[in-house]
Residue frames as a rotation matrix with the C-alpha (Angstrom) as fourth column:
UNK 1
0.426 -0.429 -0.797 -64.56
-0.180 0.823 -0.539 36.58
0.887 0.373 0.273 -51.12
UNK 2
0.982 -0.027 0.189 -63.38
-0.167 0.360 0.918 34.79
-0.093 -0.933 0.349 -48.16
UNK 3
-0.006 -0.987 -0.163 -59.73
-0.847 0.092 -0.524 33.99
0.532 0.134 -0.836 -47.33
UNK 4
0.201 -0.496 -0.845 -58.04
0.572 0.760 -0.310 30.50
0.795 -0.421 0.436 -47.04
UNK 5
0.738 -0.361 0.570 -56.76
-0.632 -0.077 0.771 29.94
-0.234 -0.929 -0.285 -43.62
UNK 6
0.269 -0.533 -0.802 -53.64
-0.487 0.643 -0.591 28.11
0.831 0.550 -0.087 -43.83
UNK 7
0.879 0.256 -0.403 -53.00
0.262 0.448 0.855 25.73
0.399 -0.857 0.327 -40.84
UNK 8
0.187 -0.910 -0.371 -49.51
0.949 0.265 -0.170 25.46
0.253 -0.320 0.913 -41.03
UNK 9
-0.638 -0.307 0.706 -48.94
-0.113 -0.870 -0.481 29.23
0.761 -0.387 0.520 -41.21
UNK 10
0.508 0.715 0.480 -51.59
-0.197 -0.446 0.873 29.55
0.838 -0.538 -0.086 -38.63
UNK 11
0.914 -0.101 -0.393 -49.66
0.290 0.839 0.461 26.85
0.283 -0.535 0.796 -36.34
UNK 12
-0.187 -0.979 -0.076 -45.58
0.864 -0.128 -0.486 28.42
0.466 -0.157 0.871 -36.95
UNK 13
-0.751 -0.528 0.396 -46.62
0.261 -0.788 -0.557 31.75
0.607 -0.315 0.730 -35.92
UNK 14
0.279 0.957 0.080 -49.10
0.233 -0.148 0.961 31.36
0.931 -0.250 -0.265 -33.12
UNK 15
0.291 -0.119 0.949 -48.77
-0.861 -0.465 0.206 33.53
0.417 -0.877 -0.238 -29.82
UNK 16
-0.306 -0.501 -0.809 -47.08
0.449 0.674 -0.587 31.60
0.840 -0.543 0.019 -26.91
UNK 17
0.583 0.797 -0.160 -49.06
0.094 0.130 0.987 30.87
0.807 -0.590 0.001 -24.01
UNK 18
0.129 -0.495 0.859 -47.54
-0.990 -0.119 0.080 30.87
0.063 -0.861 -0.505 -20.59
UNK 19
0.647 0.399 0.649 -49.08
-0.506 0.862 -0.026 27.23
-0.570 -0.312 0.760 -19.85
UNK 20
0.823 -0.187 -0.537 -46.51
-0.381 0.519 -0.765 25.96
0.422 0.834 0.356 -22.74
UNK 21
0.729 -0.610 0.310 -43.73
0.163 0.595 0.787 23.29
-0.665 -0.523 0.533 -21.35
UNK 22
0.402 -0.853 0.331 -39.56
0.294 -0.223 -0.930 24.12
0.867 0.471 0.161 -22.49
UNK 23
-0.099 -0.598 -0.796 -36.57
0.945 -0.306 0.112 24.98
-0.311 -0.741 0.595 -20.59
UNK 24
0.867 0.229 -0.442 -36.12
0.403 -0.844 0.354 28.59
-0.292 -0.486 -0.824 -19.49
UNK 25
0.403 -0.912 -0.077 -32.73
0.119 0.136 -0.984 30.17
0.907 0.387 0.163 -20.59
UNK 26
-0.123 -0.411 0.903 -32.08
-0.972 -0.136 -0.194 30.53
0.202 -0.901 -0.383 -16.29
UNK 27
0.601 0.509 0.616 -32.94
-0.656 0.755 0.017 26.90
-0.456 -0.414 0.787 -16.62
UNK 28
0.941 -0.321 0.110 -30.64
0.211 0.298 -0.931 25.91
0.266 0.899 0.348 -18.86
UNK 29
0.431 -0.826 0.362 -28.38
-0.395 -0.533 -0.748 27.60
0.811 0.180 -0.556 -17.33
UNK 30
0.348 -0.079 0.934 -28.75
-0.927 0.117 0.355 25.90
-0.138 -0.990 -0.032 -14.05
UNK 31
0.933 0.320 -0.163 -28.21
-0.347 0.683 -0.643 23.02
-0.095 0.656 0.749 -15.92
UNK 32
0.814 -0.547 0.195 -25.43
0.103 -0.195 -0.975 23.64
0.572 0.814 -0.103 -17.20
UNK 33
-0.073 -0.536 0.841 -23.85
-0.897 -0.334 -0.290 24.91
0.436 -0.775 -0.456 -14.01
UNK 34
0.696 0.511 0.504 -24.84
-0.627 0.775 0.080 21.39
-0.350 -0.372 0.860 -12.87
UNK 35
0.967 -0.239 0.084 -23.23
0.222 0.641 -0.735 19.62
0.122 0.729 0.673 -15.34
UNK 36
0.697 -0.656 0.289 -20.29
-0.201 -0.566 -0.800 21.47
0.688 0.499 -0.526 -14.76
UNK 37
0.111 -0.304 0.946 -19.83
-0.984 0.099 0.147 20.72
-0.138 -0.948 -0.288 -10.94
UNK 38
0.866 0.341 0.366 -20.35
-0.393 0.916 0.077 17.28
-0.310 -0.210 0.927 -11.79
UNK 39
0.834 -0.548 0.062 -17.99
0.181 0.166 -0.969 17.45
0.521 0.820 0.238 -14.29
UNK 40
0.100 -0.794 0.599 -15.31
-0.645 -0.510 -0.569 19.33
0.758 -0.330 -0.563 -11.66
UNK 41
0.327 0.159 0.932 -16.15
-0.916 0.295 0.271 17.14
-0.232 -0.942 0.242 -8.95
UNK 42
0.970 -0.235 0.060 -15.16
0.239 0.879 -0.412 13.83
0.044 0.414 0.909 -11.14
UNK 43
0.611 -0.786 -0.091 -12.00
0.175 0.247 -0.953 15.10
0.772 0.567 0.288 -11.71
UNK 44
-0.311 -0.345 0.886 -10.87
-0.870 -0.271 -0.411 16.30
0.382 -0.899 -0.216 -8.11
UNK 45
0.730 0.212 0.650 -12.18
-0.542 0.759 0.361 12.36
-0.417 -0.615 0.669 -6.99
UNK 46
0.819 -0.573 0.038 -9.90
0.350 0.445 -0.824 11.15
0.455 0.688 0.565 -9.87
UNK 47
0.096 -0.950 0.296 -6.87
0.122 -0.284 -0.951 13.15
0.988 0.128 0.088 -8.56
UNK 48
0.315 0.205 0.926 -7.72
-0.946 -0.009 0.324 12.26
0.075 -0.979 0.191 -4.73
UNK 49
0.924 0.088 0.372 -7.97
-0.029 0.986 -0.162 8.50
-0.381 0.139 0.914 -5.74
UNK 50
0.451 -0.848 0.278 -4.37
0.481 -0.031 -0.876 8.97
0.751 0.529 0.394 -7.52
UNK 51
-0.121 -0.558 0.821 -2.76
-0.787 -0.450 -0.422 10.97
0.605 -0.697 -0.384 -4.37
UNK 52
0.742 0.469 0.480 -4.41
-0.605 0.777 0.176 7.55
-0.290 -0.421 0.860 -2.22
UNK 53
0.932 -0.203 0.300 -2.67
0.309 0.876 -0.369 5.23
-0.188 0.437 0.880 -4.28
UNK 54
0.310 -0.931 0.193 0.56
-0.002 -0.203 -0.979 7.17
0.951 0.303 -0.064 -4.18
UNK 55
-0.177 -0.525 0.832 0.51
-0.914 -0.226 -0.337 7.36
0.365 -0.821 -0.440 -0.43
UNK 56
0.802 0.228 0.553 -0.31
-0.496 0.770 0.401 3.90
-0.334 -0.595 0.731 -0.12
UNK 57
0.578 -0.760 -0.296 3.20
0.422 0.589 -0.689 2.68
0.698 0.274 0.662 -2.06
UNK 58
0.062 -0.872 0.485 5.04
-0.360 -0.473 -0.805 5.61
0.931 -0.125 -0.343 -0.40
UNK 59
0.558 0.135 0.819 3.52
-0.829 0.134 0.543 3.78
-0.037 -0.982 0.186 3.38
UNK 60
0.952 -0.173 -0.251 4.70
0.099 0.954 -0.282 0.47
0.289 0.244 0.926 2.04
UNK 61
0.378 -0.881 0.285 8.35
0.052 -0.288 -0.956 1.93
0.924 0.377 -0.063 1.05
UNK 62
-0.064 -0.405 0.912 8.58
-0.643 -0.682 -0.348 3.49
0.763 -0.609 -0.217 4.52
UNK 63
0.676 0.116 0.727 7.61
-0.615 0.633 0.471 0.61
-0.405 -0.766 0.499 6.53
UNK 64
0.823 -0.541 0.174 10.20
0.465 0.466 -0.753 -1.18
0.326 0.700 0.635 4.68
UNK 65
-0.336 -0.710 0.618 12.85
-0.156 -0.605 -0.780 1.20
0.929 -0.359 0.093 5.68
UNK 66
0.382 0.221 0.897 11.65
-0.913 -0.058 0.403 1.25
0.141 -0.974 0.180 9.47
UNK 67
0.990 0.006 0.138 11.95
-0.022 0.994 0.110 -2.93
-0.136 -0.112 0.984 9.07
UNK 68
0.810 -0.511 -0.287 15.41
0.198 0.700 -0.686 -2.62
0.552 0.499 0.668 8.16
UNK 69
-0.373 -0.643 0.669 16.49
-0.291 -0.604 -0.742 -0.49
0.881 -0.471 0.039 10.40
UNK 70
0.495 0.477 0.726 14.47
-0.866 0.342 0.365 -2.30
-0.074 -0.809 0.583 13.28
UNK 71
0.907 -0.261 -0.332 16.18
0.175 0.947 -0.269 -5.77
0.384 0.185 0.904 12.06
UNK 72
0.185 -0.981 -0.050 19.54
0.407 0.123 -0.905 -4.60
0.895 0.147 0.422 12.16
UNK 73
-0.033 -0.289 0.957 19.25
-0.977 -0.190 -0.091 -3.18
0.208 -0.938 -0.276 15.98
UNK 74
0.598 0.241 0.764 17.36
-0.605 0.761 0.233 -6.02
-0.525 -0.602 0.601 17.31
UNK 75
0.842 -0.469 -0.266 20.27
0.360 0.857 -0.370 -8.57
0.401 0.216 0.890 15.63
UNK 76
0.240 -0.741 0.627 22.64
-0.471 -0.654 -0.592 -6.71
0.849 -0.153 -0.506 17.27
UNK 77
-0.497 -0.588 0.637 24.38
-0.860 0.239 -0.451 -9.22
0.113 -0.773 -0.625 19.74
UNK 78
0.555 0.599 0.577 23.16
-0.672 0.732 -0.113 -12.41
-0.490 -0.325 0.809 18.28
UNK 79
-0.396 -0.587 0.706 24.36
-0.159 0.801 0.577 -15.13
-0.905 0.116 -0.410 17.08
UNK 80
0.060 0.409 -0.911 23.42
-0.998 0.001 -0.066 -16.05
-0.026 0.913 0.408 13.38
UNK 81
0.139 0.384 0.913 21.93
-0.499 0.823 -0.271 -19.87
-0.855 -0.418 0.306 13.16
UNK 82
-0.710 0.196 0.677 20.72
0.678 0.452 0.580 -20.91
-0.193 0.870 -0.454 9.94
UNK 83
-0.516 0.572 -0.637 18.59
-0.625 -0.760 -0.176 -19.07
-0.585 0.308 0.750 7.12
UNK 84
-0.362 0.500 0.787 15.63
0.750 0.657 -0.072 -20.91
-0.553 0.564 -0.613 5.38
UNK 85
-0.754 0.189 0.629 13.73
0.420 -0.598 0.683 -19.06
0.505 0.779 0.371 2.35
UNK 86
-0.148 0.704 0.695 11.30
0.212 -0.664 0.717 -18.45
0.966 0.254 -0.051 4.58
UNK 87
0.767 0.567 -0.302 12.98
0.090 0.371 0.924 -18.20
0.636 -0.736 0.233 8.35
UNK 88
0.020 -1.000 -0.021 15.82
-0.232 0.016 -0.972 -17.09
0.972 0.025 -0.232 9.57
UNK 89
0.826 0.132 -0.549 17.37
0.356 0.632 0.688 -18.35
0.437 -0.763 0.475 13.08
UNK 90
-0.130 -0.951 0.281 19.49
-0.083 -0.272 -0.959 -16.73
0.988 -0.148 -0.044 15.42
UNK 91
0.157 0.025 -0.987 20.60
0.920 0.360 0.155 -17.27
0.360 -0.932 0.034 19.33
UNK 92
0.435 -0.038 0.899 20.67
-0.209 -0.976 0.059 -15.02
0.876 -0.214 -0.433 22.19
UNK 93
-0.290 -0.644 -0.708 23.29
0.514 0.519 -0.683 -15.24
0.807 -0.562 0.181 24.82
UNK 94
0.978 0.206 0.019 23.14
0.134 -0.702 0.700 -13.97
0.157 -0.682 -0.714 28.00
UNK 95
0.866 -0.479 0.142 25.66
-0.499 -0.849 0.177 -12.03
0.036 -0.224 -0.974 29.57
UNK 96
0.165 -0.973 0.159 28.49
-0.643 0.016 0.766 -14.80
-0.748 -0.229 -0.623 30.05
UNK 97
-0.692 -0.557 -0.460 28.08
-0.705 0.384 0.596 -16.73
-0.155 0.737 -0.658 26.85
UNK 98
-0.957 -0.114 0.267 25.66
-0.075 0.985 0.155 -18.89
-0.281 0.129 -0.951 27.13
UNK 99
-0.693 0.641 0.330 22.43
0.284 -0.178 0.942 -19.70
0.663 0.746 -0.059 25.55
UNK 100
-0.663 0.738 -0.126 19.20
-0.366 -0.466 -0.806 -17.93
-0.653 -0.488 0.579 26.52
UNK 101
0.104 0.868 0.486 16.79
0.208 0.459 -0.864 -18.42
-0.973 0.190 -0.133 23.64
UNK 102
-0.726 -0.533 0.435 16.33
0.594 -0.167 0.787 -18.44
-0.347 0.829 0.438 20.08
UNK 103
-0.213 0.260 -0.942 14.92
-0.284 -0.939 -0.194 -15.76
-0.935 0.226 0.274 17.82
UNK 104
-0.514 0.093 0.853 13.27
0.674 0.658 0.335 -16.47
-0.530 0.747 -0.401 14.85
UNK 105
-0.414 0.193 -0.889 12.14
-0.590 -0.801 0.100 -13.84
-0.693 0.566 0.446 12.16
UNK 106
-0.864 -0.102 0.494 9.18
0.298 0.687 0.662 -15.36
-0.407 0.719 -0.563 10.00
UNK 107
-0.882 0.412 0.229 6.35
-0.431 -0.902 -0.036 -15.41
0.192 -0.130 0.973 8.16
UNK 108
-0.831 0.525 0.186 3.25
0.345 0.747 -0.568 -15.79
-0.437 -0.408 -0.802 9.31
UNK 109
0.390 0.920 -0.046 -0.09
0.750 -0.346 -0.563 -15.56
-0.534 0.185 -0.825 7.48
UNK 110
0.645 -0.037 0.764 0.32
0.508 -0.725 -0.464 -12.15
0.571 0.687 -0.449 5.75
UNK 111
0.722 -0.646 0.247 2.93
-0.691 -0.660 0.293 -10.39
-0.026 -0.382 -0.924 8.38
UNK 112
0.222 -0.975 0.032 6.29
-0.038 -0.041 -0.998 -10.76
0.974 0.221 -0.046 9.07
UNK 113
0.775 0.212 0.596 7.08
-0.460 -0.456 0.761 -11.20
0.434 -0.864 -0.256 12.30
UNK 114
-0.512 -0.852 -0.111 9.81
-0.426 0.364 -0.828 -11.83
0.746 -0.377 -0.550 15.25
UNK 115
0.684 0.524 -0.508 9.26
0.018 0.684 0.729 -14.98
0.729 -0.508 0.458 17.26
UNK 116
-0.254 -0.760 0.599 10.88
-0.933 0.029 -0.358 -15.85
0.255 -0.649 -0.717 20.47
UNK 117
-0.502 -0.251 -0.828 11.42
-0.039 0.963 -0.268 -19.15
0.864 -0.102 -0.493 21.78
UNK 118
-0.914 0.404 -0.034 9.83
0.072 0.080 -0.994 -18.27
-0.399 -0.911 -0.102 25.04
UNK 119
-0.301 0.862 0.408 6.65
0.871 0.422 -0.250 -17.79
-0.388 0.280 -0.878 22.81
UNK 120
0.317 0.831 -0.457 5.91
0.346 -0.550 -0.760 -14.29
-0.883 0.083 -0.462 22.27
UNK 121
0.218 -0.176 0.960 5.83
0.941 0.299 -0.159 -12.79
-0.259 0.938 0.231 19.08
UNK 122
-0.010 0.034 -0.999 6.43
0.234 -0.972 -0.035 -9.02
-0.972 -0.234 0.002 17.36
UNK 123
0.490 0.144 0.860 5.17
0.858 0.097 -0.505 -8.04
-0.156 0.985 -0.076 13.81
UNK 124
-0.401 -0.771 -0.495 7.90
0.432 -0.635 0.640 -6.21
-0.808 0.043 0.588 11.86
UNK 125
-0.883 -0.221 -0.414 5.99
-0.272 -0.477 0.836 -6.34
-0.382 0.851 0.361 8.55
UNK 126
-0.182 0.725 0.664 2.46
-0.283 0.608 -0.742 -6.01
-0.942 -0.323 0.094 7.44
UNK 127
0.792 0.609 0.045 0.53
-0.176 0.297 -0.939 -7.45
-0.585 0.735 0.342 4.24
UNK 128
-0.334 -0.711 -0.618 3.16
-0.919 0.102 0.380 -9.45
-0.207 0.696 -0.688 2.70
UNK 129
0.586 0.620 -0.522 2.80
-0.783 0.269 -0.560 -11.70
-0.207 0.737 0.643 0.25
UNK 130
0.827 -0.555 0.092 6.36
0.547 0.756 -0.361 -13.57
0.131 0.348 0.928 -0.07
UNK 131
0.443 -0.800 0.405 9.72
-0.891 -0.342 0.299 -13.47
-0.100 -0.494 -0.864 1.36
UNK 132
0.686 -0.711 -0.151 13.02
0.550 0.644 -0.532 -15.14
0.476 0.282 0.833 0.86
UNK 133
0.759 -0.529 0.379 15.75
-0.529 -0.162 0.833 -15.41
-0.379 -0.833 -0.403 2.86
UNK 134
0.983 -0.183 0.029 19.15
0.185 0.959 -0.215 -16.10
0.012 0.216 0.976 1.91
UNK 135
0.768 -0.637 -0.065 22.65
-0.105 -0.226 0.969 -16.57
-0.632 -0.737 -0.240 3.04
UNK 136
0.787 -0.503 0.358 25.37
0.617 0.617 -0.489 -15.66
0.024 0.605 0.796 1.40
UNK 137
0.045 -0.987 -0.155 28.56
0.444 0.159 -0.882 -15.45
0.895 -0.029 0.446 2.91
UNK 138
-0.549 0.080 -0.832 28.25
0.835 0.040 -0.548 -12.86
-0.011 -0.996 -0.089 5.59
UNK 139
-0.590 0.790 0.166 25.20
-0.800 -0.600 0.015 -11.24
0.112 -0.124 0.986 4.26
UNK 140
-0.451 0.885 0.118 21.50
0.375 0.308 -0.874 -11.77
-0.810 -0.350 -0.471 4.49
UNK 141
-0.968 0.213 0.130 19.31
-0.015 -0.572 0.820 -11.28
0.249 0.792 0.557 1.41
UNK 142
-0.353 0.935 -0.025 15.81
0.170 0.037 -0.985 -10.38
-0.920 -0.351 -0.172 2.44
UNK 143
-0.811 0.547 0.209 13.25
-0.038 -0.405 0.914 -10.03
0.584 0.733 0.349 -0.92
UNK 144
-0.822 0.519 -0.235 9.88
0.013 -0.395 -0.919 -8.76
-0.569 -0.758 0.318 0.27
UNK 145
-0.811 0.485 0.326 6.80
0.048 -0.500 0.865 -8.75
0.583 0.717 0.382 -2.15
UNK 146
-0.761 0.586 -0.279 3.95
0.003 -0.427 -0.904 -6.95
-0.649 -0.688 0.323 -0.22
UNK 147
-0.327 0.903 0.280 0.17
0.495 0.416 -0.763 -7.47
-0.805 -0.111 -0.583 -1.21
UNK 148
0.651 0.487 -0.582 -0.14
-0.175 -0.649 -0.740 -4.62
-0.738 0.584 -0.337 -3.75
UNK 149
0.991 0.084 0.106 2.91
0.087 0.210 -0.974 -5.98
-0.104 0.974 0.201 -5.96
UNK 150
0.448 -0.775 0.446 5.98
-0.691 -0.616 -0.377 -3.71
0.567 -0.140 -0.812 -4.58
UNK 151
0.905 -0.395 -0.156 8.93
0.396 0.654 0.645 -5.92
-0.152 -0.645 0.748 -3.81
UNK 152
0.586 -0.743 0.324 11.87
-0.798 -0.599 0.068 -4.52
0.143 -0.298 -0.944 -2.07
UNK 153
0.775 -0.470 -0.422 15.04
0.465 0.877 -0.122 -6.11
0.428 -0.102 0.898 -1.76
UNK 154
0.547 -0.623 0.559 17.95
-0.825 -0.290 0.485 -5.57
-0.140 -0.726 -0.673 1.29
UNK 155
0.098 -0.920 -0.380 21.91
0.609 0.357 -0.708 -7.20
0.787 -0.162 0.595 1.50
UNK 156
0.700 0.163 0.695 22.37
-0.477 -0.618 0.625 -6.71
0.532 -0.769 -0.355 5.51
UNK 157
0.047 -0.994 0.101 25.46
-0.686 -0.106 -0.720 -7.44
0.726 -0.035 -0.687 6.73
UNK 158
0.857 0.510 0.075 25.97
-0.344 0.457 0.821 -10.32
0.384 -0.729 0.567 9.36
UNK 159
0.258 -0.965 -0.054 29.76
-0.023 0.050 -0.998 -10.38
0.966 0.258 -0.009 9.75
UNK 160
-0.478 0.062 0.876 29.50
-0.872 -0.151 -0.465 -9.21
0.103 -0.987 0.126 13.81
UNK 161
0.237 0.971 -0.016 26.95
-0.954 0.236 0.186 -12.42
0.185 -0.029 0.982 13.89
UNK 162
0.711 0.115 -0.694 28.74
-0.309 0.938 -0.161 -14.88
0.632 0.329 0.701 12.57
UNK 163
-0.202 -0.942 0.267 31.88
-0.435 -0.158 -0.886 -14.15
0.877 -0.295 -0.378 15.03
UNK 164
-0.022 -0.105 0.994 30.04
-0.992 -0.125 -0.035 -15.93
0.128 -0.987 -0.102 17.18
UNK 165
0.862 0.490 -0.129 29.43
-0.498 0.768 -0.402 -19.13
-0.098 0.411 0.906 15.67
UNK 166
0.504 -0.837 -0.212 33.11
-0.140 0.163 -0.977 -19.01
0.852 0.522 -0.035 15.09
UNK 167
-0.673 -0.728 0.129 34.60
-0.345 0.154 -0.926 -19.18
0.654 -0.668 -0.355 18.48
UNK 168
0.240 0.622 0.745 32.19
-0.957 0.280 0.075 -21.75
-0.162 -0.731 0.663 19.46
């Protein structure tokens, strides 16, 4: 008597060949180790891109501070004019009283900048977006909103300023 062959059994338990295609388990692993760097490397761009974007508010902040503390030298020994929302105006005397030129703190385009009457110019502040100027009493209110959103606001004293205006 002959025996059945049975395919299927023949098929589940038939010898493995070299020539047969599958991952390796050192493949797999390499894989894996792949996957893993990728995975480590996303999150160290993610917390690079978040340290970026904190030192770009903290550059803002500081240039801010630097501007206010540049403004208030360079107004030192002027004369306080007139403040528009977007312009303030002050004279410079020379040495016995009398005018020299005026000084003008606007903006232009996306900076900030100090103008002279004789023409030249000196940016104080960059990428800004909107600024207001306004006078009240013997301050200055400056509001700043800078391209990324961050608006600072300064009350700077002009009291020394206006003493000249007064005993003219």
């Amino acid at each position: 008597m002959r025996k059945k062959k049975f395919p299927l059994k023949s098929c589940l338990f038939k010898r493995l060949t070299l020539d047969q295609k599958g991952f390796t388990l050192i493949e797999a692993l390499a894989a894996l180790f792949i996957l893993v760097l990728c995975i480590s490397l996303l999150s160290f761009a993610t917390m690079q891109y978040q340290a970026i974007r904190k030192q770009t508010f903290e550059e803002r902040q500081l240039e801010w501070h630097m501007f206010l503390n540049q403004f208030e030298y360079n107004i030192e020994g002027l004369v306080f004019v007139s403040a528009k929302p977007s312009e303030l105006q002050f004279k410079l005397l020379d040495e016995k009283g009398q005018f020299k030129e005026m000084i003008y703190y606007e903006r232009h385009f996306e900076v900030l900048r100090r103008r002279t009457g004789s023409g030249g110019h000196h940016p104080m502040l960059m990428k800004v977006k909107a600024i207001n100027f306004v006078q009240n009493n013997s301050f200055i209110e400056i509001t700043v909103t800078f391209l990324n959103k961050e608006t600072y606001h300064a009350q700077l004293s002009i009291e020394d300023n206006l003493a000249g205006v007064q005993n003219e």
